[in-house]
matplotlib code that plots the C-alpha trace (Angstrom):
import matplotlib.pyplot as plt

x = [26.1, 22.5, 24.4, 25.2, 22.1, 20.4, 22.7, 22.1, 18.5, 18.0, 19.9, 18.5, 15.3, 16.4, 17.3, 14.2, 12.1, 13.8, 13.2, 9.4, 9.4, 10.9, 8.8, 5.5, 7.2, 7.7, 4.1, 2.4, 4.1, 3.4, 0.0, -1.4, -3.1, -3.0, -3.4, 0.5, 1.1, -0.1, 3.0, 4.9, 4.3, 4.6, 8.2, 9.4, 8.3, 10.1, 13.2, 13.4, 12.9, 15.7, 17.8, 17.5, 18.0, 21.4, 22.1, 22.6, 24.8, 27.1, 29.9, 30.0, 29.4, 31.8, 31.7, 32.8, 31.4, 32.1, 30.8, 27.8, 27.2, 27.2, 24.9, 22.6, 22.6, 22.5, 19.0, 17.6, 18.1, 16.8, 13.7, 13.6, 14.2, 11.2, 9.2, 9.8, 8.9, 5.4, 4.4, 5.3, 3.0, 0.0, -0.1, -0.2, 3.4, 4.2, 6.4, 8.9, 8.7, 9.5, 12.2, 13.8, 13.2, 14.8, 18.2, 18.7, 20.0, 17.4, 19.0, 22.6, 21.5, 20.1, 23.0, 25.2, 22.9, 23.1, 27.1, 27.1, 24.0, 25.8, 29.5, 26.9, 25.3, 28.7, 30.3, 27.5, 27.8, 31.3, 30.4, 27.7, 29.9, 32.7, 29.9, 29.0, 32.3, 33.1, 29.7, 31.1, 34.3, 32.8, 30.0, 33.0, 34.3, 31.2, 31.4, 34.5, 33.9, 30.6, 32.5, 34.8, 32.0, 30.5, 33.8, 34.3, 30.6, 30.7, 33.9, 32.4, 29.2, 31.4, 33.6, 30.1, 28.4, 31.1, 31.3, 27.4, 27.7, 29.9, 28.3, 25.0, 26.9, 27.8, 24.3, 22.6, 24.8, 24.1, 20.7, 20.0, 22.1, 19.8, 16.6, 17.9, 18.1, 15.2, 13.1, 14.8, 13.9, 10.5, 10.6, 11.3, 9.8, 6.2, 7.6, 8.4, 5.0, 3.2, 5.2, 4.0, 0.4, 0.4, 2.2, -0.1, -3.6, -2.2, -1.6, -5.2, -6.3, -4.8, -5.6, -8.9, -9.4, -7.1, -9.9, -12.5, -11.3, -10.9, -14.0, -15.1, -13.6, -14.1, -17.6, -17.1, -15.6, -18.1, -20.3, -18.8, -18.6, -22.5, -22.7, -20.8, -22.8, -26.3, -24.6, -23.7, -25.6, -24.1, -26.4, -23.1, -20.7, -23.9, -23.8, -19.6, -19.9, -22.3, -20.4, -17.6, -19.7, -20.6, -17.4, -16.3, -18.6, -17.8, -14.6, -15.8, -17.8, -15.4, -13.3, -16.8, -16.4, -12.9, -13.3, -16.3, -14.7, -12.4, -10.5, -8.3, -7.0, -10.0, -13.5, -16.2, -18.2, -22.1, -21.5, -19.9, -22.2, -25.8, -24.2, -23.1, -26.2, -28.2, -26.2, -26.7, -30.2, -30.7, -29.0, -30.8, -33.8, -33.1, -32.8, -35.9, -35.3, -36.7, -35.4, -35.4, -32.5, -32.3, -29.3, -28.1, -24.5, -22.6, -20.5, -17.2, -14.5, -11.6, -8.5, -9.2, -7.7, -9.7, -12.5, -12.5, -12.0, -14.8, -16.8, -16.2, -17.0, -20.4, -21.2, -20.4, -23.0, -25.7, -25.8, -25.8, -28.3, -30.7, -29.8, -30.1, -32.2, -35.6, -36.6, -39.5, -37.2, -39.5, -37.9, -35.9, -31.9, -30.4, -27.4, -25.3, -22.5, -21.8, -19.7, -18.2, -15.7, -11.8, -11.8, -13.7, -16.8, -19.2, -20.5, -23.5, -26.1, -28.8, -32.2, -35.1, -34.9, -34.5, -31.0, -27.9, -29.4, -26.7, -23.9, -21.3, -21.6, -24.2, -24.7, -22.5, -19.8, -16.3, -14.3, -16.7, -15.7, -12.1, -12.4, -14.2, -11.5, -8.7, -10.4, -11.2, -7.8, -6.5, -8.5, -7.8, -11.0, -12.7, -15.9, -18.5, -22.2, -24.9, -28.3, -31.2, -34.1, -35.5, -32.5, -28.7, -26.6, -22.8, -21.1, -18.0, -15.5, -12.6, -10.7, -10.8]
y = [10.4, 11.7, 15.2, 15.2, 13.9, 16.3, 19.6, 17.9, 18.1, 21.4, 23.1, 21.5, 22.6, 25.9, 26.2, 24.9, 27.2, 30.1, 28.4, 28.0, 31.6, 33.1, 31.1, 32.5, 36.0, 36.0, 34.0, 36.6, 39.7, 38.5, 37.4, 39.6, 36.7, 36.4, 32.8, 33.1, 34.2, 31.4, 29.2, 32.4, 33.3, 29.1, 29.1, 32.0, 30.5, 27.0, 28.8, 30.8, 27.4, 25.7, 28.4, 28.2, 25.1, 25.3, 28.4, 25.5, 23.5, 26.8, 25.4, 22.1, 23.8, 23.6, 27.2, 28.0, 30.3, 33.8, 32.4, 31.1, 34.7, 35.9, 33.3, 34.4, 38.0, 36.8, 34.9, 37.3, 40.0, 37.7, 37.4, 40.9, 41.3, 38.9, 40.6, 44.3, 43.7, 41.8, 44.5, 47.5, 45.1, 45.1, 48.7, 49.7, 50.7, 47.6, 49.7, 50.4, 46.3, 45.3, 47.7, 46.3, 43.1, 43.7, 44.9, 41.1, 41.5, 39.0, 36.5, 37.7, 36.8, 33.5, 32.8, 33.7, 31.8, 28.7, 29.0, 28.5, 25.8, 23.6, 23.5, 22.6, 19.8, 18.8, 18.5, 16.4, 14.9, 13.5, 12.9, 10.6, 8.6, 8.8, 7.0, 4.7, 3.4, 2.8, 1.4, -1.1, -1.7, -2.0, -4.5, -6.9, -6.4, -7.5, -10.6, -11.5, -11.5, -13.2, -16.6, -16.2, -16.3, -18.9, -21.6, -20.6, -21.2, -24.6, -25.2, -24.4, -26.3, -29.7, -29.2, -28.4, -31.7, -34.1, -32.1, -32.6, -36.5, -36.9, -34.6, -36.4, -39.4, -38.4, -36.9, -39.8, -41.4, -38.6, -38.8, -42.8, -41.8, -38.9, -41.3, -43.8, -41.3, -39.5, -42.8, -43.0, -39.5, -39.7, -42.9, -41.4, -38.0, -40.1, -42.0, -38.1, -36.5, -39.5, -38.8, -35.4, -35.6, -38.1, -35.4, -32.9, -35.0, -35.8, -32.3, -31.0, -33.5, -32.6, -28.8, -29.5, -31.2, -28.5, -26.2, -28.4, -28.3, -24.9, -23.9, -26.5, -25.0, -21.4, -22.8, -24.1, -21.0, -18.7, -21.4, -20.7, -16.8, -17.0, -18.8, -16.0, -13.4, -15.6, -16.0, -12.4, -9.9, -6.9, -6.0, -4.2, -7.1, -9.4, -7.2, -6.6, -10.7, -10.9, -8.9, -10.8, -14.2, -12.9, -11.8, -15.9, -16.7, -14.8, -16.2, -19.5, -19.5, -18.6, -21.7, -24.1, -22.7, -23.8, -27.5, -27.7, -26.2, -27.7, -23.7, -22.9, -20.3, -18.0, -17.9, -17.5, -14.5, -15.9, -18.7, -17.8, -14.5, -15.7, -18.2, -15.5, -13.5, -16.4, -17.1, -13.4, -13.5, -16.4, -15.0, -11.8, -13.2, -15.4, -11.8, -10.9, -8.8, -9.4, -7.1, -9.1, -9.2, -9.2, -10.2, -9.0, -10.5, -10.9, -13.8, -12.4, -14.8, -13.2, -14.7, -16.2, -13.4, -11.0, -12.6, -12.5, -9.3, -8.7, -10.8, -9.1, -5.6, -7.3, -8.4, -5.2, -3.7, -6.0, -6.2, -2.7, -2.2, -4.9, -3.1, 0.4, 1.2, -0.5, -0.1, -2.0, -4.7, -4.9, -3.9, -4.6, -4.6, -4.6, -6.4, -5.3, -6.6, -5.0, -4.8, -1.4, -0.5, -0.3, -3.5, -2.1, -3.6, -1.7, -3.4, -1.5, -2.2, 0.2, 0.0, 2.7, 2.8, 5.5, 7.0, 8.5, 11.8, 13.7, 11.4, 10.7, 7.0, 4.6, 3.8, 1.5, 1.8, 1.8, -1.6, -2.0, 1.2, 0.4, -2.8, -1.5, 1.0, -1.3, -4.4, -1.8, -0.5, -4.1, -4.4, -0.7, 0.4, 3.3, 3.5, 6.4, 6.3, 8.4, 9.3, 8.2, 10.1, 7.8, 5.1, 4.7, 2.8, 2.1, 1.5, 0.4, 1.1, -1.5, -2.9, -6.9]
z = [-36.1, -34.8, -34.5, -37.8, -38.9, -37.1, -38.3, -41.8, -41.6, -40.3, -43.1, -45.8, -43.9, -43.9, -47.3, -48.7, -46.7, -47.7, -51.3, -50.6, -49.2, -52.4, -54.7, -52.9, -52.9, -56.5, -56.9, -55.1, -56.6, -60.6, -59.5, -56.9, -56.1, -51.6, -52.0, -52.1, -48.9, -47.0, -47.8, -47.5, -44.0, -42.9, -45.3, -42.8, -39.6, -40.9, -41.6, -38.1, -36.5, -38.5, -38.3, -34.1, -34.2, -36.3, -33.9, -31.0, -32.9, -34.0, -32.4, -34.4, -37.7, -40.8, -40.7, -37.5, -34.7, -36.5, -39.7, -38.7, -37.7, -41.0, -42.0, -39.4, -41.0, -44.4, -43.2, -41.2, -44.7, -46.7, -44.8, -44.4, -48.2, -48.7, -46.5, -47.4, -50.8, -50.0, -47.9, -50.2, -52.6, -50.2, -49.8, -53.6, -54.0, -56.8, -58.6, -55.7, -55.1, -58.9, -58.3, -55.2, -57.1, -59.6, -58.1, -57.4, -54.0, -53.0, -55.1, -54.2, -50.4, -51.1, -53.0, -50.3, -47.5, -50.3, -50.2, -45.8, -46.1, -48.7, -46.5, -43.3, -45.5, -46.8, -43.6, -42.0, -44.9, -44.4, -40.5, -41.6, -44.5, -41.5, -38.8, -41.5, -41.8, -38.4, -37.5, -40.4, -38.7, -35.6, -37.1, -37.7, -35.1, -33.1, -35.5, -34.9, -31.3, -31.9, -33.1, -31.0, -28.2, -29.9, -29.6, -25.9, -25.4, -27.5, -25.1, -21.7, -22.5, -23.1, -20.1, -18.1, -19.2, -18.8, -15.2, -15.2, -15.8, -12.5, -10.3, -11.3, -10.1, -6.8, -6.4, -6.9, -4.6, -1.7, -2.5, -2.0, 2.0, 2.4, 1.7, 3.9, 6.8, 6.4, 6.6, 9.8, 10.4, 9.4, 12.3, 15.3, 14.2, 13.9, 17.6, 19.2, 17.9, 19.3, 22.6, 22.5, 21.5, 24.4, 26.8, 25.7, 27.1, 29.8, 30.3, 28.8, 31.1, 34.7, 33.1, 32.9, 36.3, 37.9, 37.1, 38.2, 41.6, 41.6, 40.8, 43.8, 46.3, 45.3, 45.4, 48.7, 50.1, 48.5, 50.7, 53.8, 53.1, 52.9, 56.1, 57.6, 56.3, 57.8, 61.3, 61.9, 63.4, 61.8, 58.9, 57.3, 57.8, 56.0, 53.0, 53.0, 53.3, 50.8, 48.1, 48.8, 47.6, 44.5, 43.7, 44.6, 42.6, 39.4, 39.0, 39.9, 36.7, 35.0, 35.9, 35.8, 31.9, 31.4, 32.3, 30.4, 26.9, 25.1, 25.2, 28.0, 26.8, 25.9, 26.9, 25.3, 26.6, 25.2, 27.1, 30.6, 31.1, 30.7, 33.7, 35.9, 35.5, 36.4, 39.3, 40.6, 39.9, 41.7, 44.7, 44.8, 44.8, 47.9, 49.8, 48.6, 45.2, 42.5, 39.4, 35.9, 34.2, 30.1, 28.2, 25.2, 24.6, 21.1, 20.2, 21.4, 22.9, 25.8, 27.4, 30.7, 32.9, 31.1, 31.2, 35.3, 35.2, 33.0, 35.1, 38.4, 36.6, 35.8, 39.5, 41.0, 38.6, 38.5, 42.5, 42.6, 40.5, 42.4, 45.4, 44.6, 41.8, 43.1, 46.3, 45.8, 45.0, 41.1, 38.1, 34.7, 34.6, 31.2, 30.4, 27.0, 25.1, 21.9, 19.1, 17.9, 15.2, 15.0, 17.2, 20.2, 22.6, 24.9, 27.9, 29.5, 32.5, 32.7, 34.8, 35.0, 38.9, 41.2, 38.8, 40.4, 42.4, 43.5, 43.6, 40.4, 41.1, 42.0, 45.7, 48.2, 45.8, 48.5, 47.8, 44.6, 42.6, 43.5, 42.0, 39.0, 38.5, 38.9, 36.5, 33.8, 34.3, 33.3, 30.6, 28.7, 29.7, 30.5, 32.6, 33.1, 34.8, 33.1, 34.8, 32.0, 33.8, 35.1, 36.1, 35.6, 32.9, 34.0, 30.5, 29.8, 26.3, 25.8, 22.9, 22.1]

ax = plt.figure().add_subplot(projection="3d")
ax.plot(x, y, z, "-o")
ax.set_aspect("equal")
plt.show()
């Protein structure tokens, strides 16, 4: 139906363009008056349009293929015909256009054009009476099969509530059961989660003291390491010995931390470091140095292993730094831990002492850089030392 509305359409278009076009021809040539022309040259336009249009549809026209090509030359003379005579008009030669005007082969072609455009309109015509009809037939058919739809429906929905009523019946019967047992559930659930919360002090518990005494006796053999170092005689095996204690000592604060937080999992970096630093101060200044270390540490929390690791990175540092950088045993030593984007932290410590010289790494590094290397390793890490002019930073890049 929308083809035949649509072939209807454009040939009644056509024909009443050619119309318009003929009426401003004839206008404009009894006139002389151009207003004419502007409906004149839009008529044209409207019936080259329409007659494309009809041109894709030739196959479904009432005329047929070879037909509809002699409506196309019919058209195409016409508005030819219309045009010739509107120019010879323009450029002074009205006689010759009354002339061909009055030979009436413009109205034999519009005639013939009318003939083809009225057996397009009837046919769609007939195509659209023929669609109406069985759009008719086919509405009653849909009603028809409405009611029909309408009693099964009517049907189903009694045979579903009288199912309804006795599966209601058995689920309120199922349901009462499943109350009954889940109150018994809910019992020894509430019995088993006391078990376990019970299990699980007891475990936070021997945890906690399991850290506790290891963090005594890595004190106590830290201790002993110290009175090794002060009975030799070997200024090398004192300071080998002496590493060795701070290293003890670094994870040993980190275990003092664990049974002191409620966390045993993670620890929580403000809180463990200032500890260590103090604790390497304090030992550096028993040998006589006496560097000042400044702390600059962001609240950032690491797993336990990590944390050691971190921790040991930091002694090896620090000690070097007191060591190495002053001479004079006077001086400031920075300690930095800093956020940075994409989920990234940069530890640093710098001093202003004597820098690097000619070496890549700070002095007595041997067992030290290796253990540097190997922590950062563990930790994704990388490490580099930079000469400040004066002093040295060691800086460290890892991801949280």
């Amino acid at each position: 139906m929308d083809a035949a509305r649509e072939t209807r359409t454009h040939a009644v278009s056509l024909r009443s363009a050619l119309q318009s076009a003929e009426a401003s021809q004839r206008g404009y040539l009894l006139t002389a008056n151009e207003i004419y022309l502007a409906p004149f040259a839009t008529a044209l336009d409207d019936a080259e349009r329409a007659l494309i249009a009809l041109r894709e549809r030739e196959e479904v026209l009432p005329t047929g293929k070879m037909a509809f090509q002699k409506l196309d030359t019919v058209i195409h003379d016409k508005i030819n015909e219309l045009g010739t005579t509107v120019d010879q008009y323009r450029r002074g030669d009205r006689d010759k256009a009354q002339e061909t005007v009055s030979q009436n082969r413009g109205k034999a072609l519009m005639d013939e054009a009318n003939v083809f455009i009225s057996a397009i309109v009837r046919k769609a015509e007939r195509e659209l009476t023929a669609g109406v009809a069985l759009q008719r037939d086919s509405l009653r058919t849909v009603q028809i099969s409405t009611y029909l739809a309408v009693i099964t429906v009517f049907l189903v929905t009694a045979g579903v509530y009288f199912i309804q009523r006795s599966f209601v019946r058995d689920l309120q019967a199922a349901n009462d059961k499943v109350q009954s047992l889940n109150a018994d559930l809910e019992a020894r659930v509430e019995e088993r989660t006391r078990e376990l919360k019970q299990a699980r002090d007891r475990a936070e518990v021997l945890l906690a003291e399991v850290n506790h005494r290891v963090a005594n006796s890595l004190t106590m053999v830290a201790s002993m390491v110290g009175m090794q170092a002060r009975a030799s005689g070997n200024e090398e095996t004192k300071r080998i010995l002496g590493d060795t204690q701070a290293r003890i000592n670094a994870v040993s604060v980190v275990h003092k931390q664990l049974y002191t937080s409620s966390n045993v999992q993670s620890v929580a970096l403000p809180d463990f470091l200032p500890k260590l630093l103090e604790q390497i101060e304090g030992s550096m200044r028993s040998e006589g140095l006496s560097a000042t270390v400044r702390k600059e540490i962001e609240a950032i929390e690491m797993p336990t292993d990590q944390a050691i690791s971190l921790g040991i990175i930091l002694t090896e540092w620090v000690t070097n730094a007191f060591k190495y950088a002053y001479p004079s045993g006077v001086g400031e030593i920075r300690v930095k831990l800093l956020r940075q984007g994409d989920g990234m932290a940069q530890v640093s410590v710098e001093d202003d002492g004597v820098g690097l010289g000619a070496t890549p790494v700070p002095k007595g590094t041997g067992l030290g850089s290796k253990l540097v290397s190997a922590m950062a390793a563990s930790l994704g890490g990388t490490v580099e030392y930079l000469n400040r002019n004066p002093g040295t930073e060691a800086r460290m890049v890892l991801p949280l």
